[in-house]
MIVEXVEX-74963 format. One line per 4 residues: number of its first residue (from 1); their letters; for each residue z, y, x of C-alpha. Coordinates in pm, 1 decimal, decimal comma. Example, Ala and Ser with C-alpha at 12.3 -4.5 7.8 and 13.67 -1.06 7.14 Angstrom:
# MIVEXVEX-74963
1) AS) 780,0/-450,0/1230,0 ~ 714,0/-106,0/1367,0 .
***
This chain:
# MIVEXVEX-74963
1) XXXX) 6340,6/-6468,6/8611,2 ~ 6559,6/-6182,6/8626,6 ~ 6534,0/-6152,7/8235,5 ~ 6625,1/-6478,0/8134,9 .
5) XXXX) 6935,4/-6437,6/8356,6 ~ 7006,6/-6105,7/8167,2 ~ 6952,8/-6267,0/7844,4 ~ 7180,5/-6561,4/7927,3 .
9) XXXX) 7430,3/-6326,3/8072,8 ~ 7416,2/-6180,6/7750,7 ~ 7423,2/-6505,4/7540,4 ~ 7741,8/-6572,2/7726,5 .
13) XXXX) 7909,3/-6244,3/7643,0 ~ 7887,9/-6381,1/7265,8 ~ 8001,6/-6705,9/7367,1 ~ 8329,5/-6546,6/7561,7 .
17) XXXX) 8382,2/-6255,9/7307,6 ~ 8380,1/-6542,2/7032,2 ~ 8603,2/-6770,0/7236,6 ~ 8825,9/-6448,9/7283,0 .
21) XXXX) 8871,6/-6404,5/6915,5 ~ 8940,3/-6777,3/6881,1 ~ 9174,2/-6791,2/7154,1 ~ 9438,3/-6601,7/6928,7 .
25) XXXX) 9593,8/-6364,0/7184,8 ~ 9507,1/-6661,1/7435,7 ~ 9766,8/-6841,7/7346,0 ~ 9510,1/-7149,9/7221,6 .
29) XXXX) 9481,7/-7306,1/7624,2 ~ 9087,8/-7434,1/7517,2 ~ 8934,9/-7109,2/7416,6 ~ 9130,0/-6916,3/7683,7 .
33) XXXX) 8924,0/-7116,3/7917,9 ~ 8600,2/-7111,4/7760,7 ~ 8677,3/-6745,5/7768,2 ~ 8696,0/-6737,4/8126,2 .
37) XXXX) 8472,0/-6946,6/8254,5 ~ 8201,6/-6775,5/7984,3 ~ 8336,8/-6430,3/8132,1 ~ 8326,3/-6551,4/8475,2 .
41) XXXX) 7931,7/-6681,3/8394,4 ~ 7810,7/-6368,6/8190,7 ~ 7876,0/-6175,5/8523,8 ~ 7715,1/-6371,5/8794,6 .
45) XXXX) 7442,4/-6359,5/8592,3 ~ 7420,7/-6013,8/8522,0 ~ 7487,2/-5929,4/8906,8 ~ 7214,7/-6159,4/9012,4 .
49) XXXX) 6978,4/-6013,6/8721,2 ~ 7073,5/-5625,2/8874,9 ~ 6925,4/-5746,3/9156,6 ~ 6572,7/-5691,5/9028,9 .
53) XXXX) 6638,1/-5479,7/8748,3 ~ 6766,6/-5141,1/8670,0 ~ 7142,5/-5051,2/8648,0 ~ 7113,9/-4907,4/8312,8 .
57) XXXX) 6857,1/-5122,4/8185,2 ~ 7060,8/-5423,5/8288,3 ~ 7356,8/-5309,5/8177,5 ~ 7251,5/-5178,4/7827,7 .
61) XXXX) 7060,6/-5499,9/7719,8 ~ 7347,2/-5703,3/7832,1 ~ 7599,7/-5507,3/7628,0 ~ 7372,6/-5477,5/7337,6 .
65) XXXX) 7289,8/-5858,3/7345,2 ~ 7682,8/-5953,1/7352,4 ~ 7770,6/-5656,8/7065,2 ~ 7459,6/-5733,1/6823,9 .
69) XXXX) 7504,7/-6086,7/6867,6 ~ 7907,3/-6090,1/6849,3 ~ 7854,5/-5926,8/6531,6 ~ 7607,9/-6142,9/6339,0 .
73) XXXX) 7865,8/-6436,1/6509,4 ~ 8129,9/-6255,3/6324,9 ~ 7930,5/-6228,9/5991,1 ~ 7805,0/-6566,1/5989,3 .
77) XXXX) 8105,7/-6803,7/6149,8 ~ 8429,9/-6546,4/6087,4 ~ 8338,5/-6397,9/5717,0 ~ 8370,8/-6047,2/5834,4 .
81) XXXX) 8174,5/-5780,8/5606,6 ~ 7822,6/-5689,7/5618,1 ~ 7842,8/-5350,7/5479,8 ~ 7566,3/-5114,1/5483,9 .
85) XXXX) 7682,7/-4898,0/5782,0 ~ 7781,0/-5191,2/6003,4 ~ 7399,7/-5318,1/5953,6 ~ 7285,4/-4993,4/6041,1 .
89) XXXX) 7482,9/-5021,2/6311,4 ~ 7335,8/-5350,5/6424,7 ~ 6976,3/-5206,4/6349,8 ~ 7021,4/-4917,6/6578,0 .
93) XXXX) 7169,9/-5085,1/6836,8 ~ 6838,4/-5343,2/6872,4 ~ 6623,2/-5027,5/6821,4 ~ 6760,3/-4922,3/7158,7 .
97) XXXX) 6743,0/-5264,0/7307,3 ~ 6360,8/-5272,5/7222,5 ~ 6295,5/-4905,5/7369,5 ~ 6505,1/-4973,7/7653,1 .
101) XXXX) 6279,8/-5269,6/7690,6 ~ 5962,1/-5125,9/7666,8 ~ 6047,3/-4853,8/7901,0 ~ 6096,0/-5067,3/8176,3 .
***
């Protein structure tokens, strides 16, 4: 249970990060909100995931979640670049994720 809660903490992190970028400075009332209540989400459930789970597991699958995912959100719904280094970026990143995974 504790890793769907991480993983939905982390799903959240793209939703908030998204709604952050959308919220224009937060001066756009609707995605200020779904900023904060996404913000205010992505951290009960990571707290209630640490529970169970390892600091730095927990809090290195949750970051990687909201920064792999924010940036494929980015590519695919904001028409920022894929260039070769930010994809090996993004590889690396979920290389981590996986051995942080496994080493749990």
């Amino acid at each position: 249970m504790a890793w769907l809660m991480l993983v939905a903490a982390g799903v959240l992190e793209i939703v908030w990060a998204y709604a952050m970028k959308l919220s224009e400075g937060f001066s756009r009332p609707l995605y200020t909100v779904i900023t904060l209540v996404g913000m205010i989400a992505s951290f009960a459930l990571l707290a209630a995931a640490m529970r169970s789970l390892p600091l730095g597991t927990a809090y290195t699958i949750w970051t990687g979640i909201g920064a792999v995912g924010s940036f494929l959100a980015g590519l695919y719904f904001l028409g920022e670049p894929a260039t070769p280094m930010r994809l090996l970026a993004a590889v690396v990143i979920v290389a981590g994720l996986i051995m942080m995974k496994m080493s749990s």
